[in-house]
C-alpha positions in Angstrom: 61.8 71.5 156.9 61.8 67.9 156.6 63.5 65.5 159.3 66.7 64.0 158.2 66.1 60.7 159.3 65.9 58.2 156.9 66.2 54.3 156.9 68.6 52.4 154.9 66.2 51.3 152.7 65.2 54.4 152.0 68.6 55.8 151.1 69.7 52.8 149.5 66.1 53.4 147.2 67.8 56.5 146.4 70.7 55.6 145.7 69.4 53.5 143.1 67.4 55.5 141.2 69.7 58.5 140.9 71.3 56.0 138.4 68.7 56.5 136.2 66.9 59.0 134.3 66.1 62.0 135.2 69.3 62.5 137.6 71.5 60.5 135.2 71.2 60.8 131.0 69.5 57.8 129.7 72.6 55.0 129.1 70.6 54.0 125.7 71.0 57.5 124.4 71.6 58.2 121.0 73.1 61.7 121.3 73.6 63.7 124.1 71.3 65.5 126.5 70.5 68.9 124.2 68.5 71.4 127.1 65.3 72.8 125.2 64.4 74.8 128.6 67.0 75.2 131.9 65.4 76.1 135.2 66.4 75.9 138.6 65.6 76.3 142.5 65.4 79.7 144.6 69.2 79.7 145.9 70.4 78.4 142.2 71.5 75.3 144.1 69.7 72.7 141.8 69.4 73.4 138.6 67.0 71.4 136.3 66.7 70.9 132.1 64.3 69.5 129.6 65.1 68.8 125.9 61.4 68.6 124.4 58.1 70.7 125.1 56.0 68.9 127.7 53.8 66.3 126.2 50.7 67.1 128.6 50.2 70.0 131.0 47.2 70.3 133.7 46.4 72.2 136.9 45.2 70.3 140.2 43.2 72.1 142.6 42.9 68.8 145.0 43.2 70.2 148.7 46.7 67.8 148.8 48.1 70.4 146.0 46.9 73.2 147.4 48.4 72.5 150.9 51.8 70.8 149.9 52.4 74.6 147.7 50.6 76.7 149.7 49.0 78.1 146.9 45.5 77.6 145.1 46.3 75.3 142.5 49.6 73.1 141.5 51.0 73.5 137.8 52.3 70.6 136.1 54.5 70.2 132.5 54.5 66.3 131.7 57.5 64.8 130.4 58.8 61.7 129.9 61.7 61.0 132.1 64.4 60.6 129.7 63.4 63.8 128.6 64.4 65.8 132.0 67.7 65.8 133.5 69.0 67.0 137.0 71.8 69.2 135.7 73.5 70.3 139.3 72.5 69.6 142.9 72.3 66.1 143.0 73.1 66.2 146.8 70.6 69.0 147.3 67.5 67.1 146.4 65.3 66.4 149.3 62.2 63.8 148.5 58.4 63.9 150.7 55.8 61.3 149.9 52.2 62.4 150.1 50.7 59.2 151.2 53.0 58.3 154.0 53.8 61.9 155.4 57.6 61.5 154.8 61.1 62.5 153.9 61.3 59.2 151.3 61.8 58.4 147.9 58.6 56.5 147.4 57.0 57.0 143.9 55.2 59.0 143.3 57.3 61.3 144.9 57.7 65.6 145.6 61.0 66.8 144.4 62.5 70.1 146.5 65.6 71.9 146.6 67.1 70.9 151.0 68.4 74.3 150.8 65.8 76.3 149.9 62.7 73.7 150.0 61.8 75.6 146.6 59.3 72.8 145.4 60.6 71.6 141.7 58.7 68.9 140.6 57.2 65.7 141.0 58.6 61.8 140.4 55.7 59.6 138.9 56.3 56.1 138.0 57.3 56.8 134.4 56.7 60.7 134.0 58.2 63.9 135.0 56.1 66.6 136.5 58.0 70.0 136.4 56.5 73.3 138.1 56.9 75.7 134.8 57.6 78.8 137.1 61.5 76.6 137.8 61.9 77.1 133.7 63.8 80.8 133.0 62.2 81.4 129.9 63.3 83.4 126.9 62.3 87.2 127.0 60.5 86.1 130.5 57.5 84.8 128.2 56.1 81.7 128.5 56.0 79.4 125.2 52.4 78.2 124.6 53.2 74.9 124.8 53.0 75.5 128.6 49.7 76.2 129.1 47.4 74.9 130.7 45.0 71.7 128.4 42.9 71.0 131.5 42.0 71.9 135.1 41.5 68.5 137.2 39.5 68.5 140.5 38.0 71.6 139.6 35.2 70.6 142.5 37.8 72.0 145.0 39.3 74.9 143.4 39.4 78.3 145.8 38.8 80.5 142.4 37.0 80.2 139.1 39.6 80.2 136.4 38.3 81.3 133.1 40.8 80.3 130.3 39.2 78.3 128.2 40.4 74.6 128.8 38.7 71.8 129.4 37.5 71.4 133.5 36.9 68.2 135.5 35.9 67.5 138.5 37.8 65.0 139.4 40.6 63.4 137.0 40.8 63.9 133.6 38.2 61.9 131.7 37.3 59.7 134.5 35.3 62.5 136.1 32.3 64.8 135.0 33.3 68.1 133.2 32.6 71.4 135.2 31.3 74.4 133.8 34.6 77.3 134.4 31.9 79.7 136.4 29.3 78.1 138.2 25.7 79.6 137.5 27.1 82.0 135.3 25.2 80.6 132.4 21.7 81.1 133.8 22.4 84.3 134.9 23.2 85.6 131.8 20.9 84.1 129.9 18.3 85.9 132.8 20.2 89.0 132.5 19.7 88.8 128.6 15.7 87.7 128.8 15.2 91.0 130.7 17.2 93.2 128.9 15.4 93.3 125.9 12.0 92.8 127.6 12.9 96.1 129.4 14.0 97.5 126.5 10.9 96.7 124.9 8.8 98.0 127.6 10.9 101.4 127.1 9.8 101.2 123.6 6.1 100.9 124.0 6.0 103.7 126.6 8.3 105.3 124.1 5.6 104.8 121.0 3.1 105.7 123.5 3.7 108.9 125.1 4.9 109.5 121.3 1.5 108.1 120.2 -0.2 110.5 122.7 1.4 113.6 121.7 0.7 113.0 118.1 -2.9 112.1 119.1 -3.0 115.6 120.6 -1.2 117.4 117.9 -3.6 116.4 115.6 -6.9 117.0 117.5 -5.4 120.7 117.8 -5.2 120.9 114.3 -8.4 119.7 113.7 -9.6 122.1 116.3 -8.2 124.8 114.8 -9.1 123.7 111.5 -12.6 123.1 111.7 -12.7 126.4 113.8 -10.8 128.1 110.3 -13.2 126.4 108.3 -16.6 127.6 110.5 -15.2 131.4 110.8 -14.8 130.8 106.4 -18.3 129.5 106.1 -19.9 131.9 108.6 -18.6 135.0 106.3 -19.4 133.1 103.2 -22.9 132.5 104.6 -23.1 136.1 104.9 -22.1 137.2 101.3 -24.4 134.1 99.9 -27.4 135.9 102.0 -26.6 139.6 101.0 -25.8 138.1 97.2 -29.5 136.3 97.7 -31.3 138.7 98.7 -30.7 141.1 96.1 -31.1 138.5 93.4 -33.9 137.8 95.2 -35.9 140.9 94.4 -35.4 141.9 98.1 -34.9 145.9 97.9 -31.6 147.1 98.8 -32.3 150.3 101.4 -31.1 152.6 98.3 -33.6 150.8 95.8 -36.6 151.4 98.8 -35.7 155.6 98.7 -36.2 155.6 94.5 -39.3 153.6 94.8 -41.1 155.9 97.3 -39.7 159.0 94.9 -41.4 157.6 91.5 -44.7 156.7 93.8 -45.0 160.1 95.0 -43.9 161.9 91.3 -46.7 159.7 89.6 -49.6 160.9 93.1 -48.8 164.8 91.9 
């Protein structure tokens, strides 16, 4: 993948610091390297370890990430570099520099296994950065101490990722934060104004057509109850007049027939 030309410096740079943490165990040491979490390459032919849970752990989504994995984002579990060891493979380790485009151990530095050119981690000047997918974990679950506290250069990412942590748009702190979906907040809170304005309006025509029909109902009834109530007076009318008119001294036709009978009786 990489050329295998190297200058002397280079490899005598290397030489060097493979004395030293994290390919070596710290000389100062007070007990013994103790593996927390044991990962390794694709082919198995470097094998990595870390004794503590990572003290920081962030996502980049610069384009240099993205291209150098081939992948959207880069994944990174901080450690301290007395904290990490090289456990096998130290002659399988091939180094790339980002800023000068080559095969050297220049820090910072990308870490790969020459075999597979699995991508393991990266050298900083005093920290570790280990890609968490290296680590075989216990029951295949990831402990929460790896996951992600921040996304940097957010500005770039290919994806919105929506887990809760804090976004930037450049590095951490030095840059503005980033909401996780862009415009998402105004959309909703559109999407929310006109939801209950439409709901409303559903309830008005609701209370009206409601309104109407019980407008109507009731003119019916009125209808039919005045009509009751006319019909009721209109025979009550009638009895009051025929009730009147014989209290009134207005003959009855059977009272007329016995007057005309005592007129003629008292002629003859």
């Amino acid at each position: 993948m990489f050329s295998s030309a190297r200058s002397r410096s280079d490899q005598t740079a290397e030489e060097e610091t493979k004395t030293r943490p994290p390919y070596v165990e710290a000389p100062d040491a007070k007990q013994s390297f103790q593996p927390k979490y044991k990962g390794a390459c694709y082919c198995g032919q470097v094998e990595i370890a870390a004794n503590s849970d990572p003290v920081d752990v962030r996502v980049c989504h610069c384009r240099g990430c993205q291209r150098t994995h081939g992948a959207s984002y880069q994944w990174s579990a901080f450690f301290h570099k007395h904290q990490v060891l090289f456990t096998k493979g130290h002659d399988h380790l091939e180094f790339y520099n980002t800023e000068t485009r080559a095969p050297q151990h220049k820090l910072p530095v990308k870490i790969l296994c020459k075999s597979c050119h699995a991508p393991l981690c990266d050298e900083g000047r005093r920290m570790m950065l280990i890609f968490p997918p290296v680590f075989d974990w216990k029951d295949g679950k990831m402990p929460d101490s790896f996951k992600p506290r921040c996304h940097i250069f957010y500005g770039t990412r290919t994806f919105d990722i929506e887990d809760g942590a804090p976004k930037f748009e450049g590095m951490k702190e030095k840059s503005d934060k980033l909401p996780e979906v862009e415009g998402d907040s105004d959309d909703d809170d559109a999407s929310n104004s006109k939801q209950p304005e439409a709901r409303s309006e559903g309830k008005q025509d609701g209370t009206t057509s409601n309104g109407d029909a019980k407008a109507k109902s009731t003119v019916t009834a009125q209808q039919d109850a005045h009509g009751a109530r006319a019909s009721q007076n209109g025979a009550a009318k009638q009895d009051a007049s025929m009730s009147n008119g014989q209290s009134n001294g207005n003959a009855a036709p059977e009272d007329s027939i016995a007057s005309d009978v005592k007129r003629q009786r008292r002629s003859s």
